[in-house]
ROTOR-430987 format. One record per atom (N, C-alpha, C): residue number from 1; residue in three letters; z, x, y. Coordinates in steps of 0.02 Angstrom, whole numbers, plus 50000, padded with zeros to 5 digits. Atoms other than C-alpha are relative to their C-alpha. Layout:
N
zapa k=NUM | r=ALA | w=Z | u=X | v=Y
...
***
This chain:
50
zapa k=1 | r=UNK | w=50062 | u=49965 | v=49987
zapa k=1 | r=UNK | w=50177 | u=50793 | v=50491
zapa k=1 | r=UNK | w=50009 | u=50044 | v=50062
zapa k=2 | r=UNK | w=50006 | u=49949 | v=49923
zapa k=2 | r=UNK | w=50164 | u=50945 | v=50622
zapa k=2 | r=UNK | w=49966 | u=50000 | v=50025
zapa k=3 | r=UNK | w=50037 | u=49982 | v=49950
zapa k=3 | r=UNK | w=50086 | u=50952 | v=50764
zapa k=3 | r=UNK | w=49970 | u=50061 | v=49994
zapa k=4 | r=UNK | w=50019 | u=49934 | v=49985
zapa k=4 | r=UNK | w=49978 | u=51109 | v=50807
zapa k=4 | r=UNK | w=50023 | u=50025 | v=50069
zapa k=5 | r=UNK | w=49955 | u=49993 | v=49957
zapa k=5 | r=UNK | w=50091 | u=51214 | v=50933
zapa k=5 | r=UNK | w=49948 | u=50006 | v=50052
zapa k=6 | r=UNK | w=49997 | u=50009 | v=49949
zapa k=6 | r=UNK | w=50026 | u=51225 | v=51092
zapa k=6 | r=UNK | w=49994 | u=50104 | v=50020
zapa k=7 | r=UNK | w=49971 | u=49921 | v=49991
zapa k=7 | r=UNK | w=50113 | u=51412 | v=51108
zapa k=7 | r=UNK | w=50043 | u=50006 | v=49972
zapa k=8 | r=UNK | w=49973 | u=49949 | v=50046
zapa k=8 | r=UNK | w=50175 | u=51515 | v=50984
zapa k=8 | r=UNK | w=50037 | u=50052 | v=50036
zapa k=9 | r=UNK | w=49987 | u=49947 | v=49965
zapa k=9 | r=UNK | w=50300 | u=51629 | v=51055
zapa k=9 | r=UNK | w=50044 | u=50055 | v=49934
zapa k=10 | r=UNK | w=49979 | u=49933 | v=50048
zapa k=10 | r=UNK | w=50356 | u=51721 | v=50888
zapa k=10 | r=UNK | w=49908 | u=50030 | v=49989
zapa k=11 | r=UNK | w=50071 | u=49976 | v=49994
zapa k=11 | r=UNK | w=50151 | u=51751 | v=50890
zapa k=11 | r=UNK | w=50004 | u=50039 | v=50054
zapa k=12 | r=UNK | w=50002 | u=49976 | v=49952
zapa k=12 | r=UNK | w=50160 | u=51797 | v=51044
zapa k=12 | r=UNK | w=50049 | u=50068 | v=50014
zapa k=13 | r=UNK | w=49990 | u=49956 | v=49988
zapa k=13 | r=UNK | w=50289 | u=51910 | v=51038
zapa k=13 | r=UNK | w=49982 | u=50058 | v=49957
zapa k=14 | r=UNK | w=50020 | u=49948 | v=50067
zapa k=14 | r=UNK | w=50236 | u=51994 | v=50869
zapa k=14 | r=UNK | w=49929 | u=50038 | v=50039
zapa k=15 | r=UNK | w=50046 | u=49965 | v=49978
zapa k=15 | r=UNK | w=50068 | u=52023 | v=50967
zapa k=15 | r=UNK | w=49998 | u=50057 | v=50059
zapa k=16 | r=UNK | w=49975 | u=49987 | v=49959
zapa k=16 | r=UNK | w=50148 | u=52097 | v=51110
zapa k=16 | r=UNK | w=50040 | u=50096 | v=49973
zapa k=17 | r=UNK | w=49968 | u=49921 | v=50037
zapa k=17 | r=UNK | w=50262 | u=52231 | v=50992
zapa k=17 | r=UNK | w=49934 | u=50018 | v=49955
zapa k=18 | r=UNK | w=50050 | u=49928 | v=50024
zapa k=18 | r=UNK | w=50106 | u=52298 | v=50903
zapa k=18 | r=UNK | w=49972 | u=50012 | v=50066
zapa k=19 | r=UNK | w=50020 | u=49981 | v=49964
zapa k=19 | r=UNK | w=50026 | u=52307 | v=51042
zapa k=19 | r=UNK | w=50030 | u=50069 | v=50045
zapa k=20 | r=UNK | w=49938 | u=49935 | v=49972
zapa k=20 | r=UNK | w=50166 | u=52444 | v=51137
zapa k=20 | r=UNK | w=49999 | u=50037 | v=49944
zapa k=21 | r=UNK | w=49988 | u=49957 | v=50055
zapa k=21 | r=UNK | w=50188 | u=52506 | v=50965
zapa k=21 | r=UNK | w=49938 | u=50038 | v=49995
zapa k=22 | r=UNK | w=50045 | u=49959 | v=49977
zapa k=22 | r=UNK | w=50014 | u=52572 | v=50988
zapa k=22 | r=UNK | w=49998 | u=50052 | v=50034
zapa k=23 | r=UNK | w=50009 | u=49946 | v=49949
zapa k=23 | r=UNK | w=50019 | u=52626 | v=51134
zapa k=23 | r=UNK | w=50037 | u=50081 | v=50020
zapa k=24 | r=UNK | w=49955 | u=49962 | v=50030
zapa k=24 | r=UNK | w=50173 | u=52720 | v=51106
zapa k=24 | r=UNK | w=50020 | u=50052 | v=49948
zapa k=25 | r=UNK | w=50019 | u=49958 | v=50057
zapa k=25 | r=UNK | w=50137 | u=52808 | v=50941
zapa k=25 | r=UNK | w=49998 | u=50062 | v=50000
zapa k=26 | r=UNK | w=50005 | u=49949 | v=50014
zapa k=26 | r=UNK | w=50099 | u=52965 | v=50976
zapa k=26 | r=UNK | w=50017 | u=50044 | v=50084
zapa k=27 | r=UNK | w=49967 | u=49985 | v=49944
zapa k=27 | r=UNK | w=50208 | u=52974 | v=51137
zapa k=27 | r=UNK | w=50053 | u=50058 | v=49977
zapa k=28 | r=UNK | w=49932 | u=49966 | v=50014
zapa k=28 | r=UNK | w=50365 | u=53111 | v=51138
zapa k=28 | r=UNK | w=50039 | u=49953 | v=50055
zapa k=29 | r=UNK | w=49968 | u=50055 | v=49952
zapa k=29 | r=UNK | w=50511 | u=53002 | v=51207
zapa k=29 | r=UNK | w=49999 | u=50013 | v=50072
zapa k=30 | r=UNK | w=49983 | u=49978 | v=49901
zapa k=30 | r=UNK | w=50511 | u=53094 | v=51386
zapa k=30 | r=UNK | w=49948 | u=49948 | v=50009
zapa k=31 | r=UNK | w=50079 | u=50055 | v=49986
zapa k=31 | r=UNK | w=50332 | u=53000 | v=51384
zapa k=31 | r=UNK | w=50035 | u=49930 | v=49979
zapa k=32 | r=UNK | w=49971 | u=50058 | v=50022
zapa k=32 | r=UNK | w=50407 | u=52837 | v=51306
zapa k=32 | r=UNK | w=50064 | u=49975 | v=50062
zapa k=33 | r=UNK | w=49936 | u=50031 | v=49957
zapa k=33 | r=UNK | w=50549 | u=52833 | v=51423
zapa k=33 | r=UNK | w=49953 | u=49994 | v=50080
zapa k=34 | r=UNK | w=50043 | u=50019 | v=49953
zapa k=34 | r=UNK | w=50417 | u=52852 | v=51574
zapa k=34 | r=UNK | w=49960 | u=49953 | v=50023
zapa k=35 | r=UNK | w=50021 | u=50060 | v=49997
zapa k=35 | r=UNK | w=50326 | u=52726 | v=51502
zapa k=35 | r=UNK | w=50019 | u=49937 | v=50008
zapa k=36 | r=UNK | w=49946 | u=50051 | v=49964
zapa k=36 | r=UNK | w=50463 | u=52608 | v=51514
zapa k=36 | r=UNK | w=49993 | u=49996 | v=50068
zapa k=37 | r=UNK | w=49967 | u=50004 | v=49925
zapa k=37 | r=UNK | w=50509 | u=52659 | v=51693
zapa k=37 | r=UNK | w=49934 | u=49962 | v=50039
zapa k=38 | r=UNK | w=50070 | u=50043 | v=49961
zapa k=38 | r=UNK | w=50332 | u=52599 | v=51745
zapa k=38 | r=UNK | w=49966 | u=49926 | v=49987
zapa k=39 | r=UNK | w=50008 | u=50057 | v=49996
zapa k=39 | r=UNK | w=50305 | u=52467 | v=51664
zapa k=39 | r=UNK | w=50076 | u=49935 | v=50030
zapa k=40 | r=UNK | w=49942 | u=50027 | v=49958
zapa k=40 | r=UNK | w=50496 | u=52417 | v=51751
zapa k=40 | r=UNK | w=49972 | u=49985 | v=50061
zapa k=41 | r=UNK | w=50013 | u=49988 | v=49923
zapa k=41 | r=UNK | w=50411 | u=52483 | v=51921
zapa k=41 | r=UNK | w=49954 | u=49942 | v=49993
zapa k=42 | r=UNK | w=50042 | u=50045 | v=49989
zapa k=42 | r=UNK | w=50263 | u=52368 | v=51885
zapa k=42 | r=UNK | w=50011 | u=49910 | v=49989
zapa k=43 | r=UNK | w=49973 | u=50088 | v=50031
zapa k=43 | r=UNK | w=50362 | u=52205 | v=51824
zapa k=43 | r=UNK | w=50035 | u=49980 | v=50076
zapa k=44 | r=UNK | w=49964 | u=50018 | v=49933
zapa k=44 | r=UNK | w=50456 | u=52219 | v=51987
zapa k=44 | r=UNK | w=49983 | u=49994 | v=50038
zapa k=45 | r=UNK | w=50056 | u=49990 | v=49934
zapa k=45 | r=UNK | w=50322 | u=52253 | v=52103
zapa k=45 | r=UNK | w=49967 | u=49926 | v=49972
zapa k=46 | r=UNK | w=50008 | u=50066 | v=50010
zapa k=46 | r=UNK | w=50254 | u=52080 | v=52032
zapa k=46 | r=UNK | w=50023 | u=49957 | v=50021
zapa k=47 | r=UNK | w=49962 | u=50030 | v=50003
zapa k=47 | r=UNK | w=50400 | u=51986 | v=52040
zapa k=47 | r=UNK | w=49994 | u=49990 | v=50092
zapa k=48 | r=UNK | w=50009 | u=49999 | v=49912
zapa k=48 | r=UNK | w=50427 | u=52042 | v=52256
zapa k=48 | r=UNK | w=49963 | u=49979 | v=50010
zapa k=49 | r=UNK | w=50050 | u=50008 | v=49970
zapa k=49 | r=UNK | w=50258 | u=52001 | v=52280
zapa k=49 | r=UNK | w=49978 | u=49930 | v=50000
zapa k=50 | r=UNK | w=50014 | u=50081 | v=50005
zapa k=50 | r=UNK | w=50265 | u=51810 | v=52244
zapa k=50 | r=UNK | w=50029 | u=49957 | v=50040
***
């Protein structure tokens, strides 16, 4: 018998890639590759700050 998980992380990541895939959509890659670099700048600026 299974348990009910707790956290789902193939859920989690499936919700995660539509989500970007949204946002992304109707980017040209110069924009796509920017959007990367910031969300880099902002994962890092997180990370220092703990």
């Amino acid at each position: 018998m299974k348990d009910k998980k707790q956290f789902d992380c193939v859920k989690m990541m499936r919700e995660i890639r539509d989500k970007i895939s949204k946002e992304i959509s109707n980017m040209t890659p110069e924009q796509i590759l920017e959007y990367i670099k910031k969300g880099r700048q902002d994962y890092e600026r997180l990370l220092t700050s703990r």
